[in-house]
N, CA and C atoms as a LAMMPS dump frame, in Angstrom:
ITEM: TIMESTEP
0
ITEM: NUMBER OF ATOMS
588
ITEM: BOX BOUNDS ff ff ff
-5.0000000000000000e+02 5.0000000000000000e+02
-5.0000000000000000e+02 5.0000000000000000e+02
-5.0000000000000000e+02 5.0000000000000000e+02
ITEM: ATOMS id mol type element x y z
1 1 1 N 23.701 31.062 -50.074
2 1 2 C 22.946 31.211 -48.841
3 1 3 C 22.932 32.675 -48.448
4 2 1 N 21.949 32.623 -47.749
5 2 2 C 21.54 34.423 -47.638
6 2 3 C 22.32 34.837 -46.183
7 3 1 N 22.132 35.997 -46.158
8 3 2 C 22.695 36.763 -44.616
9 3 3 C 22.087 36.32 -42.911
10 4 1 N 22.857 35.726 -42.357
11 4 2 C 22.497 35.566 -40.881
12 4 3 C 22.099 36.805 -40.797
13 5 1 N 21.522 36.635 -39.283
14 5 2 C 20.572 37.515 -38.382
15 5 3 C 22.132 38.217 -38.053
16 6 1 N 22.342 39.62 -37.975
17 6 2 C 23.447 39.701 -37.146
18 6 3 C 22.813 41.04 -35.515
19 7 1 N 22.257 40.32 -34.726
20 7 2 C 21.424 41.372 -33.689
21 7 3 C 22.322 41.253 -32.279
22 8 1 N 22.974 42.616 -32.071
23 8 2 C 23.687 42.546 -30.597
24 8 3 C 22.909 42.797 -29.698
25 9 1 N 23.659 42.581 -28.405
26 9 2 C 22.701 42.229 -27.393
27 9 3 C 21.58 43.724 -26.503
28 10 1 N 22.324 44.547 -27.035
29 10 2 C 21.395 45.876 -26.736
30 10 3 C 19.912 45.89 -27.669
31 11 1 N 20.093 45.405 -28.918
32 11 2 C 18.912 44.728 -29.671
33 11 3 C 18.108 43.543 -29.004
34 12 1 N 18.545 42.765 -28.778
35 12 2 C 17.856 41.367 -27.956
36 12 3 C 17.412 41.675 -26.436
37 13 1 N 17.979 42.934 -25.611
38 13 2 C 17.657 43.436 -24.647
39 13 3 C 16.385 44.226 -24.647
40 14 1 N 16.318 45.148 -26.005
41 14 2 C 14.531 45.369 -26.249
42 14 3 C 13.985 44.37 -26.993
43 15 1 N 14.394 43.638 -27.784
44 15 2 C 13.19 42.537 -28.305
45 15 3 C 12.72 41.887 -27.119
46 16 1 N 13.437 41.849 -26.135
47 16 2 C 13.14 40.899 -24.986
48 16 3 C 12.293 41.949 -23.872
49 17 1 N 12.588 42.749 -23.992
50 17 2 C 11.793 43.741 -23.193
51 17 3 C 10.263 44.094 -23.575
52 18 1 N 9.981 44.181 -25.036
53 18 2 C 9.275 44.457 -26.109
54 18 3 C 8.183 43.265 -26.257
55 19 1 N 8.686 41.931 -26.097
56 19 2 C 7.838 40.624 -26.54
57 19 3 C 7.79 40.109 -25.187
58 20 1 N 8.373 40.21 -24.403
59 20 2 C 8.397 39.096 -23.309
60 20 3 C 6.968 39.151 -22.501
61 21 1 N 6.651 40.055 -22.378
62 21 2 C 4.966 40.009 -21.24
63 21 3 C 3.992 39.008 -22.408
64 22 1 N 4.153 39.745 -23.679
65 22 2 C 3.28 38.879 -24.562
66 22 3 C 3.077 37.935 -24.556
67 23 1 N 4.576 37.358 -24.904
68 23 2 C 5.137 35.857 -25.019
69 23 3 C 4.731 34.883 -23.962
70 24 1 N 5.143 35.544 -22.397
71 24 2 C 4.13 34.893 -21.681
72 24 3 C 2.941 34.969 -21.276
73 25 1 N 2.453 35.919 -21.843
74 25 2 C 0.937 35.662 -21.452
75 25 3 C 0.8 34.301 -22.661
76 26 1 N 1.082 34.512 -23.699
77 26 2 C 0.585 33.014 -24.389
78 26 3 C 1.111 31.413 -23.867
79 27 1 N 2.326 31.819 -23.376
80 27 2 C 2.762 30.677 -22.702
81 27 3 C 1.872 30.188 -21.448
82 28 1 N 1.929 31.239 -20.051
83 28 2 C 0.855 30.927 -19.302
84 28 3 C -1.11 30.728 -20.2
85 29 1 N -1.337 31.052 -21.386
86 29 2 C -2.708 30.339 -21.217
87 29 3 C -2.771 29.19 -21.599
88 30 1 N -1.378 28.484 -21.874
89 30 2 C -1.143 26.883 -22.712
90 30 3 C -0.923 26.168 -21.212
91 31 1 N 0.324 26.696 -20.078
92 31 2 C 0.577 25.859 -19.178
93 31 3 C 0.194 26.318 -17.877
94 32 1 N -0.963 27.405 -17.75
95 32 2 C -1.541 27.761 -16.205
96 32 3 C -0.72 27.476 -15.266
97 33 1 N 0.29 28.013 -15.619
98 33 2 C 0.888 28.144 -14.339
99 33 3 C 2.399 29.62 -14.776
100 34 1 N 2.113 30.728 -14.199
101 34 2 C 2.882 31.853 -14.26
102 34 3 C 4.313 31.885 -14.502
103 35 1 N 5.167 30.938 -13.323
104 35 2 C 6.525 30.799 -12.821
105 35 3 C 7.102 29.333 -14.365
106 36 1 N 5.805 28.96 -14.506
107 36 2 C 6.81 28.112 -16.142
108 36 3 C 6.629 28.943 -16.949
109 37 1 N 5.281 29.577 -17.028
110 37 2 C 5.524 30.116 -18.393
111 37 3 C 7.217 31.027 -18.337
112 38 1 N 7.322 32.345 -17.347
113 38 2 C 8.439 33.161 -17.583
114 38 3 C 9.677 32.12 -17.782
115 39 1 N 9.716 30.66 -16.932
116 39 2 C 10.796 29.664 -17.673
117 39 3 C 11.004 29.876 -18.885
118 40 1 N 9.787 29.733 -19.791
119 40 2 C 9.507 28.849 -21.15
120 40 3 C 10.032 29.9 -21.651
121 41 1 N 9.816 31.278 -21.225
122 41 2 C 9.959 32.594 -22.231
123 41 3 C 11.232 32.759 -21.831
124 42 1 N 12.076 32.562 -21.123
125 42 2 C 13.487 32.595 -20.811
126 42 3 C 14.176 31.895 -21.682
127 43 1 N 13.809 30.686 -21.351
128 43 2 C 14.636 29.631 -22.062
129 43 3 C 14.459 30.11 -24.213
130 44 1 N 13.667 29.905 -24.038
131 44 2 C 13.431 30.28 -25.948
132 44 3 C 13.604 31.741 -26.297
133 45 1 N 14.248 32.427 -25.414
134 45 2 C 14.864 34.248 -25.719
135 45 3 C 16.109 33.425 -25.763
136 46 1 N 16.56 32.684 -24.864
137 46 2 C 17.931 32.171 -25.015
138 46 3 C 18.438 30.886 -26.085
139 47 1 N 17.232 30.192 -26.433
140 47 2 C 17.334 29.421 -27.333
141 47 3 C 17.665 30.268 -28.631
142 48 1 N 17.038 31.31 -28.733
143 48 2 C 17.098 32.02 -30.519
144 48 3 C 18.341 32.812 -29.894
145 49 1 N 18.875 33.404 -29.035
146 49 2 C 20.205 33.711 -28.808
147 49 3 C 21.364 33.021 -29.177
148 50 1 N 21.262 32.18 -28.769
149 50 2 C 22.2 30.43 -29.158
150 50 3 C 22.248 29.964 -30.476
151 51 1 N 21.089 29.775 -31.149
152 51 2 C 20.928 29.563 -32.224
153 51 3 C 20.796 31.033 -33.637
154 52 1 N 21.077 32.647 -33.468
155 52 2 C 20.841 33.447 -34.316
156 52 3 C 21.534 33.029 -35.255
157 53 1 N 23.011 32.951 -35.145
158 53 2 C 23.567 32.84 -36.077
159 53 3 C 23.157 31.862 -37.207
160 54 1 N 22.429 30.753 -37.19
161 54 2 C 21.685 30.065 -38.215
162 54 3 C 20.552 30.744 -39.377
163 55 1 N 20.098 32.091 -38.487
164 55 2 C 18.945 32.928 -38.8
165 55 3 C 18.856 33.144 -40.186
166 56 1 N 17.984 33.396 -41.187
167 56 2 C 18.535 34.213 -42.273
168 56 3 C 18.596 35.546 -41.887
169 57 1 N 18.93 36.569 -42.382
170 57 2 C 18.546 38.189 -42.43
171 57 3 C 16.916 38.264 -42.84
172 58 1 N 16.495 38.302 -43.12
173 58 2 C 15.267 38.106 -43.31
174 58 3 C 13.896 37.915 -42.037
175 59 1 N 14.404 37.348 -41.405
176 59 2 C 13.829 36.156 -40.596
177 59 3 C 13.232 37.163 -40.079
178 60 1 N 11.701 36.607 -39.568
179 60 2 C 10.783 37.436 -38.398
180 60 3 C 11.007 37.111 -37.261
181 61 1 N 12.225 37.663 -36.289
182 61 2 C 12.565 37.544 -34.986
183 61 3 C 11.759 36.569 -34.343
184 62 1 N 10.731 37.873 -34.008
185 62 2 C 9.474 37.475 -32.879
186 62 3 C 8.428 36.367 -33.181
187 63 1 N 8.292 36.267 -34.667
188 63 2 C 7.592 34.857 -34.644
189 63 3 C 8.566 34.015 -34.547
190 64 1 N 9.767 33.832 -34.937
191 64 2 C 10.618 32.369 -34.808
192 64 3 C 10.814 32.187 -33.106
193 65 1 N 10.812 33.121 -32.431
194 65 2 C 11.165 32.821 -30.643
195 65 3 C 9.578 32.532 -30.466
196 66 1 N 8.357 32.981 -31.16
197 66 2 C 7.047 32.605 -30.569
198 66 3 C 6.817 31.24 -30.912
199 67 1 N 7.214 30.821 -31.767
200 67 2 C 7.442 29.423 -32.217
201 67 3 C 7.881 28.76 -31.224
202 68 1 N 9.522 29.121 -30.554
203 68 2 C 10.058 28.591 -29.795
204 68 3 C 9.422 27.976 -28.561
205 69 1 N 8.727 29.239 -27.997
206 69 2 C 7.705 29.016 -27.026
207 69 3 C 6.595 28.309 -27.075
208 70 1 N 6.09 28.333 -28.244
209 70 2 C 5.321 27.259 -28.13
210 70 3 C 5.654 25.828 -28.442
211 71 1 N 6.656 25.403 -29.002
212 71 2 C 7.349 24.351 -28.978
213 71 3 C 7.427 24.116 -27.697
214 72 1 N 8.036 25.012 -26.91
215 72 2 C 8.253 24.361 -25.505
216 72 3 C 7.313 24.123 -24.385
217 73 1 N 6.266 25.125 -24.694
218 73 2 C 4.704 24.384 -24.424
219 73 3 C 4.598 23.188 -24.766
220 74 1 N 4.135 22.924 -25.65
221 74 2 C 4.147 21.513 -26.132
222 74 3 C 5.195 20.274 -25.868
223 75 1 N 5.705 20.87 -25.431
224 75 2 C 6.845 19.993 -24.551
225 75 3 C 6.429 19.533 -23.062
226 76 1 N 6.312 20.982 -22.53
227 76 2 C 6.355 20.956 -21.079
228 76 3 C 4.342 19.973 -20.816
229 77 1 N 3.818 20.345 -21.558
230 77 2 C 2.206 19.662 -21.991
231 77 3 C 2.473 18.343 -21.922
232 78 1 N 3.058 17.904 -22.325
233 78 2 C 3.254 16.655 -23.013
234 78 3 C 4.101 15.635 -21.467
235 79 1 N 4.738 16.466 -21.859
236 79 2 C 5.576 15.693 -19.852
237 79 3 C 4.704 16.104 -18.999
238 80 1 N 3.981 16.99 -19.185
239 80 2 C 2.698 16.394 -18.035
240 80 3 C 1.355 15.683 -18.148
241 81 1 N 1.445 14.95 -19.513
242 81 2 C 0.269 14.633 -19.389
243 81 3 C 0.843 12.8 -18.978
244 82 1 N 2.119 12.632 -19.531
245 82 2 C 2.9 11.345 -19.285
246 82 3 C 2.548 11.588 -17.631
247 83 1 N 3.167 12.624 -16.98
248 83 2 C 3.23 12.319 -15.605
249 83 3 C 2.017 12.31 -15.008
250 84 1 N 0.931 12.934 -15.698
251 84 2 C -0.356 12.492 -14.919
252 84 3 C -1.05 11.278 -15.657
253 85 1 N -0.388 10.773 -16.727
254 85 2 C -0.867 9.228 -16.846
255 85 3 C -0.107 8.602 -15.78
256 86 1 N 1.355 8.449 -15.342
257 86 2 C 1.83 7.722 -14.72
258 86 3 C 1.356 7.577 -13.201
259 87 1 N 1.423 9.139 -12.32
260 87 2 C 0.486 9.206 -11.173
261 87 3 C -1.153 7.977 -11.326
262 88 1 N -2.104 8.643 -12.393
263 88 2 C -3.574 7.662 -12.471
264 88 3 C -2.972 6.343 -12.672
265 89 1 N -1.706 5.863 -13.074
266 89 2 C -1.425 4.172 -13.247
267 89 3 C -0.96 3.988 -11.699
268 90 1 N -0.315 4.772 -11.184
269 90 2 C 0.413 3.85 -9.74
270 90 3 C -0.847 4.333 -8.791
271 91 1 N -1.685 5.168 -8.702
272 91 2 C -2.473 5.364 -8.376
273 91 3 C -3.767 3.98 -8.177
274 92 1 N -3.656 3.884 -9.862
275 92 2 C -4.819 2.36 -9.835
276 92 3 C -4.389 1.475 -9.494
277 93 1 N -2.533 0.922 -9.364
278 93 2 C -2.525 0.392 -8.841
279 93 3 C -1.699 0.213 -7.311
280 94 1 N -2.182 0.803 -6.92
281 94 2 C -2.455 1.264 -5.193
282 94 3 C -3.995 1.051 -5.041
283 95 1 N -4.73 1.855 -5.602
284 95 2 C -6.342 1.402 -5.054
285 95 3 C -6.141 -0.573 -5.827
286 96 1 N -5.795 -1.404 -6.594
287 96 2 C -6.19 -2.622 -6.519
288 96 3 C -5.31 -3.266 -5.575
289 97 1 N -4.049 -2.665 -5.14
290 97 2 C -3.47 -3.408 -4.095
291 97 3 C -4.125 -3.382 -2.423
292 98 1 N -4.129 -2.216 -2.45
293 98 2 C -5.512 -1.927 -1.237
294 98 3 C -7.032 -2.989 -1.071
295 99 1 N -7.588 -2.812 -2.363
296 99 2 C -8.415 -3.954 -2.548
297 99 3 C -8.301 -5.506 -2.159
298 100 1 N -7.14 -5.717 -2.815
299 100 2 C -7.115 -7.16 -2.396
300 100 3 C -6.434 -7.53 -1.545
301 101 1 N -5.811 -6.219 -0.547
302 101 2 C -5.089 -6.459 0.801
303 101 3 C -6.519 -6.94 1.74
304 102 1 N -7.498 -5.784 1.449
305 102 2 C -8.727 -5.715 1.887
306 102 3 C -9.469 -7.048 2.403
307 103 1 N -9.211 -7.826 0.768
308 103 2 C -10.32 -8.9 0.717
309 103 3 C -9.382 -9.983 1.149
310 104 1 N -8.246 -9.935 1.086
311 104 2 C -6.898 -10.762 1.52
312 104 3 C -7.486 -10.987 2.841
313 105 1 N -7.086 -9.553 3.905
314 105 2 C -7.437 -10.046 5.15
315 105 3 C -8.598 -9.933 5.775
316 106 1 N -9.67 -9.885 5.428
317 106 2 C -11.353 -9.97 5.034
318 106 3 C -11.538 -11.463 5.583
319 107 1 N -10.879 -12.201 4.342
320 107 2 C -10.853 -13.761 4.558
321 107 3 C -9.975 -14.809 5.207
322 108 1 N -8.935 -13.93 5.775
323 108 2 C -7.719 -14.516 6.905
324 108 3 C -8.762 -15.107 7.86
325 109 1 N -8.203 -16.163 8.531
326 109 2 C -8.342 -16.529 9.486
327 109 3 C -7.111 -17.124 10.363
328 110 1 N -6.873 -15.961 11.564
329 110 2 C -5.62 -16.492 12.511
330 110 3 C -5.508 -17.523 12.779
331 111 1 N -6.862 -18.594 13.196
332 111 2 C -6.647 -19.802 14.139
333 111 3 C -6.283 -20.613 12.869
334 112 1 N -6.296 -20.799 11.463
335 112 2 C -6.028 -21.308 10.543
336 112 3 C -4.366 -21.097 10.536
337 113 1 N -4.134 -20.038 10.629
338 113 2 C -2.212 -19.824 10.672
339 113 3 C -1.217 -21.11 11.375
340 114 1 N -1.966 -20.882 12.567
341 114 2 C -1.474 -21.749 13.864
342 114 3 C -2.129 -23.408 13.862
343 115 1 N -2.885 -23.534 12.965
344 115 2 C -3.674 -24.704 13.183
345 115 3 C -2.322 -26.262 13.405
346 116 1 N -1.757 -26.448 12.585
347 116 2 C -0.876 -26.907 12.888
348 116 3 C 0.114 -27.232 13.973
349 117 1 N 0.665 -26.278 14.324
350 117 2 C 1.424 -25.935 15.547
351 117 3 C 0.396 -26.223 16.786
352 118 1 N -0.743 -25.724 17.009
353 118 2 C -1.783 -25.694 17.859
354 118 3 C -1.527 -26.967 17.994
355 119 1 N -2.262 -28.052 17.569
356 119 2 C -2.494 -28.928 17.517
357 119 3 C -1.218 -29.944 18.072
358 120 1 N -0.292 -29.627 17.584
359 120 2 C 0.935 -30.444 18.142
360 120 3 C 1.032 -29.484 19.423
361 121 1 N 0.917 -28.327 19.559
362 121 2 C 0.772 -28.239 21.574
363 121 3 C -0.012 -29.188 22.191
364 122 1 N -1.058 -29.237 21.472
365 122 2 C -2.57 -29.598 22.68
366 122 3 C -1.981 -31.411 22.376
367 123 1 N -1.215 -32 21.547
368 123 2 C -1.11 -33.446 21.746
369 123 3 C 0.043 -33.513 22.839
370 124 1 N 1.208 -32.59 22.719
371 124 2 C 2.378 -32.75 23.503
372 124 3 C 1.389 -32.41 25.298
373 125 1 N 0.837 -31.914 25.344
374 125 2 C 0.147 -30.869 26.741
375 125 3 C -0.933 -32.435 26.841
376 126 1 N -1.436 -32.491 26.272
377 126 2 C -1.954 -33.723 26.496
378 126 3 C -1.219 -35.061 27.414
379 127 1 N -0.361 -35.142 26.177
380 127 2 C 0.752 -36.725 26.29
381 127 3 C 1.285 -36.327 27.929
382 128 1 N 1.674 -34.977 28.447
383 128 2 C 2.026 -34.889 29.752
384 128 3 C 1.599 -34.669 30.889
385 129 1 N 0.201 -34.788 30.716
386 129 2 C -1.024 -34.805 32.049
387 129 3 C -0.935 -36.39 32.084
388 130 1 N -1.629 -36.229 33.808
389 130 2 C -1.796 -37.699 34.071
390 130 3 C -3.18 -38.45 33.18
391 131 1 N -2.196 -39.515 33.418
392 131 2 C -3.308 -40.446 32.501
393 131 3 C -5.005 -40.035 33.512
394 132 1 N -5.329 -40.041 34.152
395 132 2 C -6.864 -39.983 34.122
396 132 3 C -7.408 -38.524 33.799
397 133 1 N -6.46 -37.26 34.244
398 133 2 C -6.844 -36.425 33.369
399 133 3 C -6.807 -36.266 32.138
400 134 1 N -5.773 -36.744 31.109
401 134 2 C -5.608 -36.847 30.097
402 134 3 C -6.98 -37.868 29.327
403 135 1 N -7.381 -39.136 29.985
404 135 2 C -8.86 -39.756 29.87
405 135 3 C -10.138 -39.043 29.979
406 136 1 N -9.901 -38.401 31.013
407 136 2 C -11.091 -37.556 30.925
408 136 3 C -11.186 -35.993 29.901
409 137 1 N -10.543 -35.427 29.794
410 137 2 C -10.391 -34.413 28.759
411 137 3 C -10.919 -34.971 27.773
412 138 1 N -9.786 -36.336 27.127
413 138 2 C -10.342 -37.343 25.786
414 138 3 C -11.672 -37.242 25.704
415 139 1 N -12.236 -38.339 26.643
416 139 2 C -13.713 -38.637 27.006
417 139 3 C -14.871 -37.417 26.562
418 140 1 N -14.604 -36.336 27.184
419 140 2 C -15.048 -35.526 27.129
420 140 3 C -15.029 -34.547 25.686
421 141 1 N -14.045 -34.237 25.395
422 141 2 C -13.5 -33.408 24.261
423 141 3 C -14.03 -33.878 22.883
424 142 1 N -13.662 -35.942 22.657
425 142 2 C -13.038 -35.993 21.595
426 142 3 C -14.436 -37.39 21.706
427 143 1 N -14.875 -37.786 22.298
428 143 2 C -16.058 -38.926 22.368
429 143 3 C -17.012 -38.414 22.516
430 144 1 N -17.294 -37.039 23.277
431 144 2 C -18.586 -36.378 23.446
432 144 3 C -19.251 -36.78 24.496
433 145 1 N -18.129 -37.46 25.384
434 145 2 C -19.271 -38.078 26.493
435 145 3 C -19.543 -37.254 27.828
436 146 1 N -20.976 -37.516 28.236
437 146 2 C -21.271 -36.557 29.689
438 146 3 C -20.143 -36.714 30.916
439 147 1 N -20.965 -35.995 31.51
440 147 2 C -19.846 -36.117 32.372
441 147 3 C -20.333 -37.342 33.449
442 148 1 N -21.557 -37.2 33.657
443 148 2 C -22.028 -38.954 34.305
444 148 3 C -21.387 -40.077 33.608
445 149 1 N -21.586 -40.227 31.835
446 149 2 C -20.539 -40.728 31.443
447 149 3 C -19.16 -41.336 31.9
448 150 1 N -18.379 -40.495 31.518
449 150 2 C -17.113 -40.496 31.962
450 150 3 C -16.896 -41.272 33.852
451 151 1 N -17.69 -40.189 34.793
452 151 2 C -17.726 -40.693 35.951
453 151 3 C -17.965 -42.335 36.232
454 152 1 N -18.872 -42.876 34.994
455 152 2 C -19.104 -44.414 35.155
456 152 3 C -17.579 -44.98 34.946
457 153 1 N -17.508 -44.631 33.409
458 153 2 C -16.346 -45.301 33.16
459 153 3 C -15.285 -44.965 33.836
460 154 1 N -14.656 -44.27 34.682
461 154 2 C -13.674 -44.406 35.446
462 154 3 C -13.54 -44.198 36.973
463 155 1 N -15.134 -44.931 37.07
464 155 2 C -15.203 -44.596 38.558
465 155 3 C -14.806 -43.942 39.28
466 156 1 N -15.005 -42.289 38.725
467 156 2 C -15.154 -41.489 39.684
468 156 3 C -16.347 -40.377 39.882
469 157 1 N -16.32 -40.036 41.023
470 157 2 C -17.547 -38.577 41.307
471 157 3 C -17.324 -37.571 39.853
472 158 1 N -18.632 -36.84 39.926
473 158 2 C -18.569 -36.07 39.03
474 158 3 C -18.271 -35.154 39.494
475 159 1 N -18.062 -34.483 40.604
476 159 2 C -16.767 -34.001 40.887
477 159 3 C -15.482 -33.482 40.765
478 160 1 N -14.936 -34.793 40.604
479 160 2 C -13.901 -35.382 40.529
480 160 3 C -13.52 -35.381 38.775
481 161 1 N -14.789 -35.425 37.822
482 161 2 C -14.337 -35.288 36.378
483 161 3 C -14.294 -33.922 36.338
484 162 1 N -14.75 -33.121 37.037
485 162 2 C -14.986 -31.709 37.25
486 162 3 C -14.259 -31.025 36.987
487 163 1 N -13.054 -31.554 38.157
488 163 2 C -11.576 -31.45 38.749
489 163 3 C -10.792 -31.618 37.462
490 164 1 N -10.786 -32.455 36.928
491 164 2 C -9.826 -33.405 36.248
492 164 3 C -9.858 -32.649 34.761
493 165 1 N -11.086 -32.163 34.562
494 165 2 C -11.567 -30.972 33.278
495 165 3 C -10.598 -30.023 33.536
496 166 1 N -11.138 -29.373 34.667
497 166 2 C -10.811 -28.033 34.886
498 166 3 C -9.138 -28.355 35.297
499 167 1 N -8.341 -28.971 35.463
500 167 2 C -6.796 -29.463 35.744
501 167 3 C -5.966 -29.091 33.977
502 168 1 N -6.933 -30.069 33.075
503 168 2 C -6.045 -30.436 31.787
504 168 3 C -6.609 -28.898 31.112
505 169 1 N -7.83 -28.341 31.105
506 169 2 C -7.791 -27.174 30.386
507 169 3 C -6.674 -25.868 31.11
508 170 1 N -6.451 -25.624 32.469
509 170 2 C -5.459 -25.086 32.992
510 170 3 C -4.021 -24.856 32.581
511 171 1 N -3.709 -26.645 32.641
512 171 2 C -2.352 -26.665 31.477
513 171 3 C -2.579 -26.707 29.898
514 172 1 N -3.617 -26.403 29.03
515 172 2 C -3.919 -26.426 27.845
516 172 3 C -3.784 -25.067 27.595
517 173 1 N -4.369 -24.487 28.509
518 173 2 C -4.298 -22.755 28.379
519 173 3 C -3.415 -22.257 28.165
520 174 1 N -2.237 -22.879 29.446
521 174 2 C -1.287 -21.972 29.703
522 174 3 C 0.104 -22.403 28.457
523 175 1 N -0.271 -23.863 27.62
524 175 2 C 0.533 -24.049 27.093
525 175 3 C 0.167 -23.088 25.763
526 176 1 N -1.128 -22.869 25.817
527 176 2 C -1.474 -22.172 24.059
528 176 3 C -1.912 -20.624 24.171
529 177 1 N -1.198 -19.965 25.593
530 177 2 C -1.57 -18.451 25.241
531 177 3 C -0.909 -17.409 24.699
532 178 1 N 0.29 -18.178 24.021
533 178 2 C 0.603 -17.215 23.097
534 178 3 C 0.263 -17.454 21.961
535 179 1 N -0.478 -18.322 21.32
536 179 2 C -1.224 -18.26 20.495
537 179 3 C -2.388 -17.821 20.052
538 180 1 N -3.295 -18.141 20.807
539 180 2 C -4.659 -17.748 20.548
540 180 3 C -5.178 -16.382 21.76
541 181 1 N -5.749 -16.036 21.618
542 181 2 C -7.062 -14.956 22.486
543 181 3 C -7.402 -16.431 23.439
544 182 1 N -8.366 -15.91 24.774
545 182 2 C -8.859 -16.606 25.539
546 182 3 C -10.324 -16.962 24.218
547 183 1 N -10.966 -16.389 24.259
548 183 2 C -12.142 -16.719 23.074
549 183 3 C -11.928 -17.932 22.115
550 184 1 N -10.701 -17.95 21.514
551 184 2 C -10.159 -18.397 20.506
552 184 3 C -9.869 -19.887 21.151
553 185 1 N -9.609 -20.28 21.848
554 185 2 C -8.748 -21.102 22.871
555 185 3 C -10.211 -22.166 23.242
556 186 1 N -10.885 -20.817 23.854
557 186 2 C -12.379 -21.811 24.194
558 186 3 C -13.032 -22.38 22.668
559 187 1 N -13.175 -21.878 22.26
560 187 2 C -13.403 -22.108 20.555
561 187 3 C -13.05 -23.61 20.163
562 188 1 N -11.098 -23.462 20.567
563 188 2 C -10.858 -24.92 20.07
564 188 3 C -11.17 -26.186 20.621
565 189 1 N -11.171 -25.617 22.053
566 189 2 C -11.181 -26.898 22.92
567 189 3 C -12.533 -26.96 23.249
568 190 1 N -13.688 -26.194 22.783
569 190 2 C -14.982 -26.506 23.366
570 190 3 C -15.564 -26.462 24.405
571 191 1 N -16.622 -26.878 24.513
572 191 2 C -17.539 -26.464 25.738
573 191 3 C -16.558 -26.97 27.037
574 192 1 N -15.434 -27.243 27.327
575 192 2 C -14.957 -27.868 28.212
576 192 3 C -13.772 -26.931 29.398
577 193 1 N -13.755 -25.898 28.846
578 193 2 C -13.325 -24.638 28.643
579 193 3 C -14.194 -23.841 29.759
580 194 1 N -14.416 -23.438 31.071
581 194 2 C -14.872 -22.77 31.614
582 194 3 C -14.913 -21.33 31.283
583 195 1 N -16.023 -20.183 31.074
584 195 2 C -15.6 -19.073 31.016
585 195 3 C -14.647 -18.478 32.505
586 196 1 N -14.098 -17.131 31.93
587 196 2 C -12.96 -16.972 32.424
588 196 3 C -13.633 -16.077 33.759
């Protein structure tokens, strides 16, 4: 085997003085950006420092450290093109999670959430009005009948079914306003529902 490199550091202090603007100018036109390239040219003055003793005597200094550098271009290239694949992947998927948050609540419907629960209010709120308001709400609400209607069948003034409306939607309201909007409320219970 032939003769290592044997170069002290007053030698490597002008090779480095001598190549280094070069070195990075080729480094910065691979990774556009100034502050890596002088990295890249740091690190691979210190890489062939670390490694001379492997050198032959022979060896062309400045191309084996230009090598270096561009090895480490191709490095530093390469981890960024992973990291700007990885950014465009969480990226796409952020814009499809957005999307179908979009169309998710696009097609929500609140009074559907509560439909259940609702419903067991308005029977319990029901079951505890008096029976002729609780008849007439029915009558009205759930048979479709007028209010002359109703007034026949339980012999009273229309008036008086008026009253008896406007009584059971009062406690219907007040049992379901933390559920729904006033809008929402008239919605369920129908035309029976005075505006506010």
């Amino acid at each position: 085997m032939g003769e290592t490199v044997g170069i002290s550091s007053v030698e490597f202090g002008r090779l480095f003085s001598r190549y280094r603007h070069r070195f990075e100018t080729v480094a910065r036109r691979y990774v556009r950006d100034g502050a890596v390239a002088e990295d890249i040219v740091s690190d691979s003055f210190m890489a062939f420092w670390a490694g001379r003793e492997r050198l032959a005597e022979d060896s062309n200094i400045p191309a084996y450290i230009l090598t270096i550098v561009r090895n480490k271009c191709l490095d530093w290239l390469r981890a960024q093109s992973l990291h700007t694949r990885i950014e465009k992947e969480v990226y796409d998927l952020r814009r499809r999670t957005i999307a179908a948050d979009i169309r998710s609540l696009a097609a929500f419907d609140p009074s559907e959430l509560f439909s259940d629960e609702i419903a067991a209010i308005v029977e319990r709120t029901l079951d505890s009005l008096p029976e002729l308001t609780r008849n007439v709400f029915i009558a009205r609400r759930f048979s479709d009948m007028s209010y002359r209607e109703i007034a026949e069948k339980y012999s009273i003034s229309l008036r008086r079914v008026e009253f008896e409306l406007d009584k059971s939607v009062k406690y219907l309201r007040a049992a379901l306003k933390d559920y729904l909007p006033a809008m929402a409320i008239m919605f369920l219970l129908g035309d029976v529902i005075p505006p506010c």
